[in-house]
MIDOSE-1310 file (N, C-alpha, C; in nm, 2 decimals, decimal comma, always signed):
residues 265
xxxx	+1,99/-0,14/+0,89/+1,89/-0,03/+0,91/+1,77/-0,09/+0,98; +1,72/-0,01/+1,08/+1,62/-0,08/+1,17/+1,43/-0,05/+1,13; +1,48/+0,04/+1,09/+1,34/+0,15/+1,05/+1,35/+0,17/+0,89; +1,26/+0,12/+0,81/+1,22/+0,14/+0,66/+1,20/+0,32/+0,66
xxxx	+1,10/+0,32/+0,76/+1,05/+0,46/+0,76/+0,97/+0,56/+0,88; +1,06/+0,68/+0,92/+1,07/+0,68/+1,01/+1,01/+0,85/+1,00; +0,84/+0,92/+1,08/+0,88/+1,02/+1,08/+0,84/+1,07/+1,18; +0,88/+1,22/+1,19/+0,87/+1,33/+1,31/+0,82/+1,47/+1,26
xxxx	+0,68/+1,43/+1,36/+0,61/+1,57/+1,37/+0,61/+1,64/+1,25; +0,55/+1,53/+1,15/+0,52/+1,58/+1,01/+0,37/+1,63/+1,01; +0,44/+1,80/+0,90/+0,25/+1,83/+0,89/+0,25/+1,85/+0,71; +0,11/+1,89/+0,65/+0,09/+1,86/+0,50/-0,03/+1,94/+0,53
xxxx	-0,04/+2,06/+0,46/-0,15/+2,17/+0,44/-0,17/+2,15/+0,28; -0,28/+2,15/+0,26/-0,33/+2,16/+0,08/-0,34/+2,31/+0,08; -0,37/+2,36/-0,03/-0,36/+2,48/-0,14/-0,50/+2,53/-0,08; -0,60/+2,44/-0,06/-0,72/+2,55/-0,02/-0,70/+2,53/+0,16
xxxx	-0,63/+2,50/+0,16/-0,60/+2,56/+0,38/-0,68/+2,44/+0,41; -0,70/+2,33/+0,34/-0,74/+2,18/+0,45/-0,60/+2,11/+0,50; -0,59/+2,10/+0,64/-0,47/+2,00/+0,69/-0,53/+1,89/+0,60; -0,41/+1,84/+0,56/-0,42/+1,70/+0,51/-0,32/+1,59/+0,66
xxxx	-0,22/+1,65/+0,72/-0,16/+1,59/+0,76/-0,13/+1,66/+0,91; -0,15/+1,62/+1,03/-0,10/+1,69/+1,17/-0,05/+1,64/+1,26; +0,11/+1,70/+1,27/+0,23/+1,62/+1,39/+0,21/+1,52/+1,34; +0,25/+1,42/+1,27/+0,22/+1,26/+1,23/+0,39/+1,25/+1,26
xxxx	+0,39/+1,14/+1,37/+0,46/+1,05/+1,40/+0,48/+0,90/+1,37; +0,56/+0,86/+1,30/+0,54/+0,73/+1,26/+0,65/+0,64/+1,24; +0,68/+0,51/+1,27/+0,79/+0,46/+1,26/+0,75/+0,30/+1,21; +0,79/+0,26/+1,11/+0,80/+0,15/+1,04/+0,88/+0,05/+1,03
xxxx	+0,92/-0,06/+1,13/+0,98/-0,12/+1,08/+1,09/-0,20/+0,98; +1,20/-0,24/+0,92/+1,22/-0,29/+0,86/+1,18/-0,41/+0,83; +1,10/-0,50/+0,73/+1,08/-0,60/+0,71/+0,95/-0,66/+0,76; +0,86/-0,53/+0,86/+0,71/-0,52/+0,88/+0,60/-0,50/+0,82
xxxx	+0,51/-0,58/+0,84/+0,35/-0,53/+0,73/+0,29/-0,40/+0,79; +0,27/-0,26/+0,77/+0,18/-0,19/+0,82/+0,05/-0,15/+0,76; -0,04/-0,17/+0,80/-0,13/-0,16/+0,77/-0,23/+0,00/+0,81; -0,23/+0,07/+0,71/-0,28/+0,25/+0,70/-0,45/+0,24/+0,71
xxxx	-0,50/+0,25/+0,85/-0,66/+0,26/+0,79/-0,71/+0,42/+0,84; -0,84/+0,42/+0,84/-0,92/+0,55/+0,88/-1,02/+0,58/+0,78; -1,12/+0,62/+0,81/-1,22/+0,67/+0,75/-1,17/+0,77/+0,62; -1,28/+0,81/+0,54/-1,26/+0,91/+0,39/-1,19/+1,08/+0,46
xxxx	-1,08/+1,08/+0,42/-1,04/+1,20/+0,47/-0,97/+1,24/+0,59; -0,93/+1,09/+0,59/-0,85/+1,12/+0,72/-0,70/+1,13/+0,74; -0,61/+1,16/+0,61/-0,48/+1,12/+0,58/-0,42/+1,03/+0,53; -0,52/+0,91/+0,50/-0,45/+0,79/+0,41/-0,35/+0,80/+0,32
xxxx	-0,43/+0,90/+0,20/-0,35/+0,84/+0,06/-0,27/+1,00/+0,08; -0,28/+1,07/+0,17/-0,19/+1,18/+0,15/-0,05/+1,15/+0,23; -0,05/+1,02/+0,32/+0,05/+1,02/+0,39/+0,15/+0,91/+0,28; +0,07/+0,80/+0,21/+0,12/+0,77/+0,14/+0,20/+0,82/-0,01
xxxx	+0,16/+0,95/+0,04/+0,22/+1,08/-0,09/+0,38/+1,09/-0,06; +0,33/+1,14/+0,10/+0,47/+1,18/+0,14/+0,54/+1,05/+0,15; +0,52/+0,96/+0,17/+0,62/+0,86/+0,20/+0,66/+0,84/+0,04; +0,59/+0,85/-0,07/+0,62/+0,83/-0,19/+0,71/+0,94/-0,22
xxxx	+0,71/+1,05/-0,18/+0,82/+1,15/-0,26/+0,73/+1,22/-0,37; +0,62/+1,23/-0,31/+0,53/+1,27/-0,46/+0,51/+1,44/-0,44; +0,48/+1,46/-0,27/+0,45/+1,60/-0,19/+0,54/+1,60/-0,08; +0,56/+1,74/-0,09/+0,66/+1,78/+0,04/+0,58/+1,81/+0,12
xxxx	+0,61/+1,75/+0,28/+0,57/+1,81/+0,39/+0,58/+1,94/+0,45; +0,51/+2,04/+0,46/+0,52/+2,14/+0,48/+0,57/+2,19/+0,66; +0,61/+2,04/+0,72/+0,68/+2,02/+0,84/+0,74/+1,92/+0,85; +0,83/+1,89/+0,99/+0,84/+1,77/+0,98/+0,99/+1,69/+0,95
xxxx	+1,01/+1,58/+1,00/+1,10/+1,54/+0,92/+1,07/+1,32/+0,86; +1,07/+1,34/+0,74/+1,09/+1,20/+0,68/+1,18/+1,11/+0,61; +1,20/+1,01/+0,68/+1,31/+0,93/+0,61/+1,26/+0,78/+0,55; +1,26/+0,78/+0,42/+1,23/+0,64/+0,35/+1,36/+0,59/+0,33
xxxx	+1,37/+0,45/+0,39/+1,50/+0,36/+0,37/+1,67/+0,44/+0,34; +1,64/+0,54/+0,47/+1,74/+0,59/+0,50/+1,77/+0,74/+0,42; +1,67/+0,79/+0,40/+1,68/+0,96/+0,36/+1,56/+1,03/+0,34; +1,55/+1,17/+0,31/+1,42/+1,19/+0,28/+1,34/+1,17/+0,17
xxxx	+1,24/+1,16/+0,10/+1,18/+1,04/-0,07/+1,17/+1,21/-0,17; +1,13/+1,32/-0,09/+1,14/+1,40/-0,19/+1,24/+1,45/-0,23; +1,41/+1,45/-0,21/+1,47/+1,51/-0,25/+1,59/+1,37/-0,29; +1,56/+1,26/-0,27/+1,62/+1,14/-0,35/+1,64/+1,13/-0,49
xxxx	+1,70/+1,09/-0,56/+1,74/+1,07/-0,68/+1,63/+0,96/-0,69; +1,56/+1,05/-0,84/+1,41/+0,90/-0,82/+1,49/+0,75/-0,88; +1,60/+0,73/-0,92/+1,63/+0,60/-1,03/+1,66/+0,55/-0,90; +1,75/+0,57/-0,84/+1,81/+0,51/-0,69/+1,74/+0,50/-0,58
xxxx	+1,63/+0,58/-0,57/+1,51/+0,56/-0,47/+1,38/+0,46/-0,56; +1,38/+0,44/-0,67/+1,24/+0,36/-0,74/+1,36/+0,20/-0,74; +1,44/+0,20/-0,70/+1,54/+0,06/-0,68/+1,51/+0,04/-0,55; +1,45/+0,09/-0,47/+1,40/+0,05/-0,31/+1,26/+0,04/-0,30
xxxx	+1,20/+0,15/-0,34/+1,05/+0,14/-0,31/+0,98/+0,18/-0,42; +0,87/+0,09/-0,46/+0,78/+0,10/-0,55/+0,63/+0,15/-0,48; +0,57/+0,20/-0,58/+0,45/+0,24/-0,53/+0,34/+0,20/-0,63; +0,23/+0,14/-0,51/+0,09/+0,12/-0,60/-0,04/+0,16/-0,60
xxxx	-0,09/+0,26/-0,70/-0,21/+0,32/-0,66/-0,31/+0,27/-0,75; -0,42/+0,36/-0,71/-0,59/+0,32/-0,81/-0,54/+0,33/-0,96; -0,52/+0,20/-1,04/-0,46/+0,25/-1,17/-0,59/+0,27/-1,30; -0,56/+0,37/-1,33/-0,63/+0,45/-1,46/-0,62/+0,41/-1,59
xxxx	-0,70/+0,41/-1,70/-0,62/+0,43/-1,84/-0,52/+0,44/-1,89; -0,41/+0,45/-1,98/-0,28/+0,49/-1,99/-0,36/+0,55/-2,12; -0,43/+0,57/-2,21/-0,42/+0,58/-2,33/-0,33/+0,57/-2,44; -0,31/+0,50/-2,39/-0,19/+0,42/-2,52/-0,20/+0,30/-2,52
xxxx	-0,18/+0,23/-2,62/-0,17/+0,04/-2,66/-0,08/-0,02/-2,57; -0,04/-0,02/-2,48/+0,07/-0,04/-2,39/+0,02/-0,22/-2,37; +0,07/-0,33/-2,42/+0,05/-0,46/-2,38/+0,10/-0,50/-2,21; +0,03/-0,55/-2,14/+0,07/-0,60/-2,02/+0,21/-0,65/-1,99
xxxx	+0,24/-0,74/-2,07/+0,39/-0,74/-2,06/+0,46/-0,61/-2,08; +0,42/-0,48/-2,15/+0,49/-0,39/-2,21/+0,52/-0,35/-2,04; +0,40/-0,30/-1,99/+0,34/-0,23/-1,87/+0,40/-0,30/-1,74; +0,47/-0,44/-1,73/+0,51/-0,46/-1,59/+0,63/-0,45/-1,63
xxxx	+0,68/-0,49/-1,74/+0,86/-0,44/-1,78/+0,87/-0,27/-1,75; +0,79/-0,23/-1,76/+0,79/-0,04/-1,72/+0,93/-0,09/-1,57; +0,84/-0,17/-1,49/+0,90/-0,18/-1,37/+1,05/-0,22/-1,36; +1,11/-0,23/-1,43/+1,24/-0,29/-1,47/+1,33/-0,18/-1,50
xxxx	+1,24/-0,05/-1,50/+1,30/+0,09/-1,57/+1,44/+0,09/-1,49; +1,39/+0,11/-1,33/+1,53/+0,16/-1,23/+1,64/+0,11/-1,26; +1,64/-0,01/-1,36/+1,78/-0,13/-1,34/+1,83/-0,15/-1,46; +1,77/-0,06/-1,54/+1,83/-0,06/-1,70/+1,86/+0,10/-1,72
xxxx	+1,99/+0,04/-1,75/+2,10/+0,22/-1,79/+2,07/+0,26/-1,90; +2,07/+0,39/-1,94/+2,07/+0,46/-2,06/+1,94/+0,38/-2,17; +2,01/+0,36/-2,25/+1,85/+0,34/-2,35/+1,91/+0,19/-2,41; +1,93/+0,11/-2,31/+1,98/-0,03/-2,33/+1,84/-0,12/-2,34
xxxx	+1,83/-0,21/-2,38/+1,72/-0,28/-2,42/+1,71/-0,35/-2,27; +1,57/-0,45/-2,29/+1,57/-0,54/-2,16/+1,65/-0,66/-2,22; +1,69/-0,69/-2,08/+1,80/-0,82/-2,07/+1,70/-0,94/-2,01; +1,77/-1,05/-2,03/+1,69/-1,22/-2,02/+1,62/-1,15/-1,86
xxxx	+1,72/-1,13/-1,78/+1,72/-1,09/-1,63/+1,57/-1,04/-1,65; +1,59/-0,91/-1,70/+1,45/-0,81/-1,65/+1,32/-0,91/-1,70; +1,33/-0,98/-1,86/+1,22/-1,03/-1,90/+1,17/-1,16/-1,73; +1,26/-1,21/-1,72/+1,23/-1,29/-1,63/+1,21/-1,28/-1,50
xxxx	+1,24/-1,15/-1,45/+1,16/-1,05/-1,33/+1,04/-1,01/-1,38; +1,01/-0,95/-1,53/+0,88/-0,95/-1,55/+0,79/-1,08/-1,55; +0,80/-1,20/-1,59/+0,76/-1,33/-1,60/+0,72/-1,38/-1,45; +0,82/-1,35/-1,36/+0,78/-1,40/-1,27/+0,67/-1,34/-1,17
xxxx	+0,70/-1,20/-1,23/+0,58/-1,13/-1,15/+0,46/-1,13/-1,21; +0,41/-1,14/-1,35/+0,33/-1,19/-1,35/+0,28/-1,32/-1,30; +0,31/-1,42/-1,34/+0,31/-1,54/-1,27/+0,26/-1,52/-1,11; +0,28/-1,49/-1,04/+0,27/-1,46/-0,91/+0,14/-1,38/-0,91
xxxx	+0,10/-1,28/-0,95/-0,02/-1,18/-0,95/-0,15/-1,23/-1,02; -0,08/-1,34/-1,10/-0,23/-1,47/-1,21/-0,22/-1,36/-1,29; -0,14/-1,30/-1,39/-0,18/-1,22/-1,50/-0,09/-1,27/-1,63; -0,02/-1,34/-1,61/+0,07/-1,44/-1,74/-0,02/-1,46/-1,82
xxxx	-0,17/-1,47/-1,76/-0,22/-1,52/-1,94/-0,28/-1,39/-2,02; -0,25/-1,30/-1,95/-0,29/-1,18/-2,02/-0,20/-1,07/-2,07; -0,04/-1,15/-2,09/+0,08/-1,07/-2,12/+0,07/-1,04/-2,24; -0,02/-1,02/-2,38/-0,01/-0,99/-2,46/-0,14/-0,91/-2,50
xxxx	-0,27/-0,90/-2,41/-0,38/-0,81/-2,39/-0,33/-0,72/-2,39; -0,40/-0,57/-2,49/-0,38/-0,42/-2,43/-0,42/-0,37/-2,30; -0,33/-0,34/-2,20/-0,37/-0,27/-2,06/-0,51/-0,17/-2,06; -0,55/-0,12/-2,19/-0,66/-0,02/-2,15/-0,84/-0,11/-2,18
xxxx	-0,77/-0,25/-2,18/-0,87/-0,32/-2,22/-0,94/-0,42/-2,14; -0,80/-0,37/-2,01/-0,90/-0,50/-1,85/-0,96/-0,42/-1,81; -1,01/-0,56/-1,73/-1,10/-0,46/-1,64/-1,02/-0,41/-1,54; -1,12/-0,33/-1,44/-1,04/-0,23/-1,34/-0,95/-0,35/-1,23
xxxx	-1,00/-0,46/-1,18/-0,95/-0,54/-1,12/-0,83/-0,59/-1,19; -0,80/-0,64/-1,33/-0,71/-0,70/-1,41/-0,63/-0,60/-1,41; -0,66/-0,47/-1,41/-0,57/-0,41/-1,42/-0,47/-0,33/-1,28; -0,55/-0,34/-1,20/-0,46/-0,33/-1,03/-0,40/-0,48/-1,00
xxxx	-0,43/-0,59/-1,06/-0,30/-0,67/-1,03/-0,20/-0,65/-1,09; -0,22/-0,62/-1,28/-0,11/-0,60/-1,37/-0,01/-0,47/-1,30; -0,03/-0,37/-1,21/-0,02/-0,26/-1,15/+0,09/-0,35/-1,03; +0,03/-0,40/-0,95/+0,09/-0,52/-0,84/+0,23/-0,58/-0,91
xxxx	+0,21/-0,60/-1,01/+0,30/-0,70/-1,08/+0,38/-0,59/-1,15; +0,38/-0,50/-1,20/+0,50/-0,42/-1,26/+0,56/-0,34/-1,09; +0,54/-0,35/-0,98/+0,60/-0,31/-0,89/+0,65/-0,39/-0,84; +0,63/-0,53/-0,87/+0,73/-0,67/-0,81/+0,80/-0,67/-0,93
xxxx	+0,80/-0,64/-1,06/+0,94/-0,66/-1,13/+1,05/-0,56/-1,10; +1,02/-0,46/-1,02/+1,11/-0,32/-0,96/+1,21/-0,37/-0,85; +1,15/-0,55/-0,81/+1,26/-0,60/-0,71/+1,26/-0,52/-0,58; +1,17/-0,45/-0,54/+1,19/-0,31/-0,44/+1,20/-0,39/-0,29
xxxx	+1,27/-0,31/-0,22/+1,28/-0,33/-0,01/+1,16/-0,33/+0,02; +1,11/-0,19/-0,04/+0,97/-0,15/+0,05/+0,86/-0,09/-0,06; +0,72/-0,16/-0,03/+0,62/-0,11/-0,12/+0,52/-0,09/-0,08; +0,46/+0,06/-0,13/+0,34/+0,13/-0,07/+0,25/+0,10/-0,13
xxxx	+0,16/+0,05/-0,07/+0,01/+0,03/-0,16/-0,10/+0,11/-0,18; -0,19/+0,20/-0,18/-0,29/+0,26/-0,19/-0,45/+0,19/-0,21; -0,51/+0,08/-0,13/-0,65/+0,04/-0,18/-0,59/-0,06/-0,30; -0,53/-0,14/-0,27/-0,47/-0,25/-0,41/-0,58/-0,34/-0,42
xxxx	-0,64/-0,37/-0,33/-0,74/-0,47/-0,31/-0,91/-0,43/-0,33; -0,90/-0,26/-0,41/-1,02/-0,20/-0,39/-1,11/-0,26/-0,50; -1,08/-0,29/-0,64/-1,13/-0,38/-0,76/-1,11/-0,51/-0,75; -1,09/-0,58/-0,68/-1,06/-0,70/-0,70/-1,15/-0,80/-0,57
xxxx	-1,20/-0,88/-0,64/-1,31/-1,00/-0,58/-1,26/-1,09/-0,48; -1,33/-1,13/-0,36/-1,27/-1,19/-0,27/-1,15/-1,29/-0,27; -1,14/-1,39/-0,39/-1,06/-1,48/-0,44/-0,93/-1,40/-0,44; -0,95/-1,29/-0,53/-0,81/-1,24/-0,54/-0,76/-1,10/-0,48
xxxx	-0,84/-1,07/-0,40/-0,80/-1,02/-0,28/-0,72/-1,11/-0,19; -0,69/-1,26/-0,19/-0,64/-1,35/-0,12/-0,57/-1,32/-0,15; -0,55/-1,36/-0,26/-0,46/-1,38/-0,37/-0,30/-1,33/-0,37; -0,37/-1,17/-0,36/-0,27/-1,06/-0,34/-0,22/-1,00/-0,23
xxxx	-0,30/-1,05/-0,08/-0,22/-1,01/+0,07/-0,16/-1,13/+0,08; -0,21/-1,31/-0,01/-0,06/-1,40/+0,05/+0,03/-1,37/+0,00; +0,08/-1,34/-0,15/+0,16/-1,29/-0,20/+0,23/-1,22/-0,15; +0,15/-1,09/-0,08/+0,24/-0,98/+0,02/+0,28/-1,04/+0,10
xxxx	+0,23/-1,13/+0,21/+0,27/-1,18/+0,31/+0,37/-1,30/+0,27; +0,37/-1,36/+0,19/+0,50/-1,43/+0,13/+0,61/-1,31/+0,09; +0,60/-1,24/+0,01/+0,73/-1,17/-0,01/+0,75/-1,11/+0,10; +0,67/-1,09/+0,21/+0,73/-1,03/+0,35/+0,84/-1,10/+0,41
xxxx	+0,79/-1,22/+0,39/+0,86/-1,33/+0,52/+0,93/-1,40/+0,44; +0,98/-1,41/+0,31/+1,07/-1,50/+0,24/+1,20/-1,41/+0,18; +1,17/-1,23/+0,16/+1,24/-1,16/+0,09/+1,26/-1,05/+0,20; +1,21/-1,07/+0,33/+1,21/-0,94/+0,40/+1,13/-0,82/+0,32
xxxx	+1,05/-0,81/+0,27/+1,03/-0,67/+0,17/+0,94/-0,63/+0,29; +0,93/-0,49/+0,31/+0,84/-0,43/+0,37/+0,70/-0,39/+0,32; +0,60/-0,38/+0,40/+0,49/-0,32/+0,29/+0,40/-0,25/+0,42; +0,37/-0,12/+0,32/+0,30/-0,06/+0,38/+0,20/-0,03/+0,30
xxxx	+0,06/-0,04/+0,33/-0,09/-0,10/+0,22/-0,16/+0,05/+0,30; -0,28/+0,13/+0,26/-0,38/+0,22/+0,32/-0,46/+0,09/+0,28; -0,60/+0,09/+0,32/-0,70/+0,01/+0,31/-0,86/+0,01/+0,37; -0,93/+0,02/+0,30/-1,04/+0,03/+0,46/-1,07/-0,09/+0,51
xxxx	-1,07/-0,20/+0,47/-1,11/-0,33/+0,52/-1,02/-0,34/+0,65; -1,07/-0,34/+0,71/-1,06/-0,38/+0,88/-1,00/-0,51/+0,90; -1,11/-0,60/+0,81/-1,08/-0,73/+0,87/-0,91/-0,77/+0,82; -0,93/-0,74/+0,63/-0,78/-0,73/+0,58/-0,67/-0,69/+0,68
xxxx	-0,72/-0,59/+0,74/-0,58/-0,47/+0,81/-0,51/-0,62/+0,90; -0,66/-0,70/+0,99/-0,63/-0,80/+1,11/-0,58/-0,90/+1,10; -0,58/-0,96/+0,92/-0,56/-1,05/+0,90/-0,42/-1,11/+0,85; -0,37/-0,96/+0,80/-0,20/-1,00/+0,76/-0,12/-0,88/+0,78
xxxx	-0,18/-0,80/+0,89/-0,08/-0,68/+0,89/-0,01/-0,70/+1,05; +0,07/-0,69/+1,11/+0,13/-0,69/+1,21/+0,15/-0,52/+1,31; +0,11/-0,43/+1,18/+0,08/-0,32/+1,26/+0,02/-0,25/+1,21; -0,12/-0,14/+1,27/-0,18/-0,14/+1,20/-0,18/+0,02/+1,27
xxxx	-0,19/+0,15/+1,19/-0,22/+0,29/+1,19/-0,36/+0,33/+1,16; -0,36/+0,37/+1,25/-0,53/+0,42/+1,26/-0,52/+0,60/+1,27; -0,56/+0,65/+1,13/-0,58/+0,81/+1,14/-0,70/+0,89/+1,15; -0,68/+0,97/+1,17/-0,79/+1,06/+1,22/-0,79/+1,20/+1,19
xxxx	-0,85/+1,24/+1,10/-0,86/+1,40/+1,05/-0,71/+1,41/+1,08; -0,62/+1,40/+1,06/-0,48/+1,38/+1,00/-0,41/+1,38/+1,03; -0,46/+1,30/+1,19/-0,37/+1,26/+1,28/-0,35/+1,09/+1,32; -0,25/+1,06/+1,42/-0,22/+0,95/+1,40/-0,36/+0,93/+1,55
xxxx	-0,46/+0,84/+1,54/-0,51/+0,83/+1,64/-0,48/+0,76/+1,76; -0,42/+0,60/+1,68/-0,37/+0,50/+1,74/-0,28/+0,42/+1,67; -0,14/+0,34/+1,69/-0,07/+0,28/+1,62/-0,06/+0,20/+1,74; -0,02/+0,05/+1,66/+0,02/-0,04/+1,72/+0,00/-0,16/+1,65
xxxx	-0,02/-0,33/+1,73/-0,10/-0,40/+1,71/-0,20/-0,38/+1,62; -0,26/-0,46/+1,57/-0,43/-0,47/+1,53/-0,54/-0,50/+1,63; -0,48/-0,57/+1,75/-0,58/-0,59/+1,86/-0,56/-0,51/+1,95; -0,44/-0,40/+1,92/-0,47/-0,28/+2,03/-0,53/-0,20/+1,97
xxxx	-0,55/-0,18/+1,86/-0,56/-0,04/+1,75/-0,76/-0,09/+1,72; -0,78/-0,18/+1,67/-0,85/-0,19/+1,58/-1,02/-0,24/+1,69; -0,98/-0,16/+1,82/-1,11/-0,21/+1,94/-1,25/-0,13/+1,89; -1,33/-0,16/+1,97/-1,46/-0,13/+1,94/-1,46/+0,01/+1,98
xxxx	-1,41/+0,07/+2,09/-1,45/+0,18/+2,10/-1,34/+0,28/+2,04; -1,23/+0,24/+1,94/-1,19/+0,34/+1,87/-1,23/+0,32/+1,77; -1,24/+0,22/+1,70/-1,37/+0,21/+1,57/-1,51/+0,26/+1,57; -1,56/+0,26/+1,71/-1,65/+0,35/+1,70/-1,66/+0,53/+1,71
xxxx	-1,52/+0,51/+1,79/-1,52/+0,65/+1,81/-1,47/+0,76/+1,68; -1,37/+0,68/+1,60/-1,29/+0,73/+1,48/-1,43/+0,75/+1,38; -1,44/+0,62/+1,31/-1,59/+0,59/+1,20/-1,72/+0,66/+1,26; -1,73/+0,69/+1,39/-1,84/+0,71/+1,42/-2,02/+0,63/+1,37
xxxx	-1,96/+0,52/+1,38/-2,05/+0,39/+1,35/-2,07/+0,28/+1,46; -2,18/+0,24/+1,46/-2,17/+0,10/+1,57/-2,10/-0,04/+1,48; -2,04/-0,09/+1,53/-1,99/-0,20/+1,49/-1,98/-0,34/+1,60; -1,92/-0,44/+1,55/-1,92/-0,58/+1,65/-1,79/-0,61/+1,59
xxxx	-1,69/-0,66/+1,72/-1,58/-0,68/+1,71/-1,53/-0,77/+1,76; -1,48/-0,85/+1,75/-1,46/-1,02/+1,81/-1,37/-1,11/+1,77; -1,32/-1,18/+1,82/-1,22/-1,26/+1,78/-1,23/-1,40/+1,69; -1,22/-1,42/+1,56/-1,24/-1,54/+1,46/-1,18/-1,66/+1,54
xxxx	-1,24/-1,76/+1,61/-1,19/-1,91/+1,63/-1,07/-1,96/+1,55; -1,14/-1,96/+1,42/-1,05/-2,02/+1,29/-0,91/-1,97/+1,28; -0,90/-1,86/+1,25/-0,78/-1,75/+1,24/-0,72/-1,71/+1,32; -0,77/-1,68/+1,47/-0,73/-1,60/+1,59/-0,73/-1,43/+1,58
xxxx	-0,76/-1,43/+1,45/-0,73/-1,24/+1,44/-0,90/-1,19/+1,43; -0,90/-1,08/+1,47/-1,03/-0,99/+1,45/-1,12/-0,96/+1,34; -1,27/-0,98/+1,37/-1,36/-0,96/+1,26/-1,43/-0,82/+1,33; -1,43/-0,77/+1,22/-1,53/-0,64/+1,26/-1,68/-0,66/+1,10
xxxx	-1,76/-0,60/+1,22/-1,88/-0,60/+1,16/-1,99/-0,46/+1,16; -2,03/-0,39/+1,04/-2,10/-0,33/+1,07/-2,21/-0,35/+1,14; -2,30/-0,26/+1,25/-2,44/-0,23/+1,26/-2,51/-0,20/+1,18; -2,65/-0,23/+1,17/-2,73/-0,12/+1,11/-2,76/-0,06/+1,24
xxxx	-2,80/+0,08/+1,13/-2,84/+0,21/+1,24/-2,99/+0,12/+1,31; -3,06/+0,04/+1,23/-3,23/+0,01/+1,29/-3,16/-0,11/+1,33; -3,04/-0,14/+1,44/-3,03/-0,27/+1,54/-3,07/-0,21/+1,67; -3,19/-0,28/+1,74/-3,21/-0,23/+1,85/-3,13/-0,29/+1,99
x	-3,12/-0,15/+2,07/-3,01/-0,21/+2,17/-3,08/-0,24/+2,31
């Protein structure tokens, strides 16, 4: 299969008559980083809906790793793609290890216990996310950061092709913001896994995404590259902000920078 995820002239109207989504064309690689950016309101986390199987497109046609995600069998579609959003309270004592074995659900039949296997897909994914030493803490008791890695890490014990992210990186401190796009970028290039992240950090998008979607009131504005997509004058023109955009020596990929409004020109 060539394409993870593939759509056509998809649209997504909400309940009070705002497009959330218009003509969105998009095609995703297998085995590619895409990187979802755009300002507040511009189709991010609703397109990551549809690709999740969570909302039907009210046009359109979508295929996640070879079908459409709302009408898939969720045990046989959560064995391909996992999903990660802003994670909340659970209200319940749920221990961290309880909470990334969740992720093991797809691969365990009927009401069979976890096997060495699953414990040690959970193990490892912690381990990998830096949250092993917190496998017996209650989840409603990290912080918001501790708890979008523990989140990260119950979707790597799911073993999944392809994983959507939503702002994974939105609580968590520079150190482990690294932390968790080398990780992605390691399980890209060692496992083939696909990942597709929304995000607003710019610089993130340039730094480990290979393709980067740029939307616009809920449309696709630009796709491509990060150094075709991510120029001054469509970040200015999308954000409607001044910015400085330039190439990092160190890295080779692009820094963006805000202006202040009082920089004189």
């Amino acid at each position: 299969m060539s394409n993870a995820i593939e759509l056509r002239a998809v649209e997504y109207r909400y309940r009070s008559s705002d497009t959330g989504l218009k003509g969105v064309d998009l095609v995703v690689p297998t085995g590619s980083m895409t990187a979802v950016i755009g300002p507040n309101g511009s189709g991010k986390t609703t397109l990551l809906r549809v690709l999740a199987g969570l909302v039907t497109p009210s046009g359109g046609d979508v295929s996640v790793c070879g079908g459409p995600p709302d009408s898939a069998r969720r045990r046989s579609f959560a064995r391909q793609v996992a999903v990660v959003g802003t994670q909340s309270l659970l209200g319940f004592p749920y221990t961290v290890l309880e909470v990334v074995l969740m992720g093991r659900a797809p691969h365990i039949e009927g009401f069979r216990l976890e096997s060495e296997a699953d414990l040690e897909a959970a193990a490892e994914a912690m381990e990998s996310t830096e949250v092993a030493a917190l496998s017996h803490r209650i989840f409603d008791t990290l912080s918001s950061g501790e708890r979008q890695r523990v989140a990260v890490a119950r979707a790597l014990a799911q073993e999944p092709r392809l994983m959507l992210l939503d702002e994974p990186a939105a609580f968590l401190d520079i150190k482990q913001q690294t932390v968790l796009y080398d990780l992605l970028a390691a399980l890209n290039e060692e496992r083939g896994m696909t990942v597709v992240s929304v995000l607003h950090d710019l610089n993130l998008a340039s730094l480990y995404f290979d393709q980067v979607v740029l939307l616009d009131q809920g449309s696709v504005y630009a796709a491509g590259a990060p150094e075709d997509v991510i120029t001054y004058a469509s970040v200015r023109e999308v954000y409607q902000t001044d910015v400085y955009v330039d190439m990092n020596d160190l890295t080779g990929k692009l820094n963006v920078l805000p202006l202040p409004r009082s920089r004189k020109t």
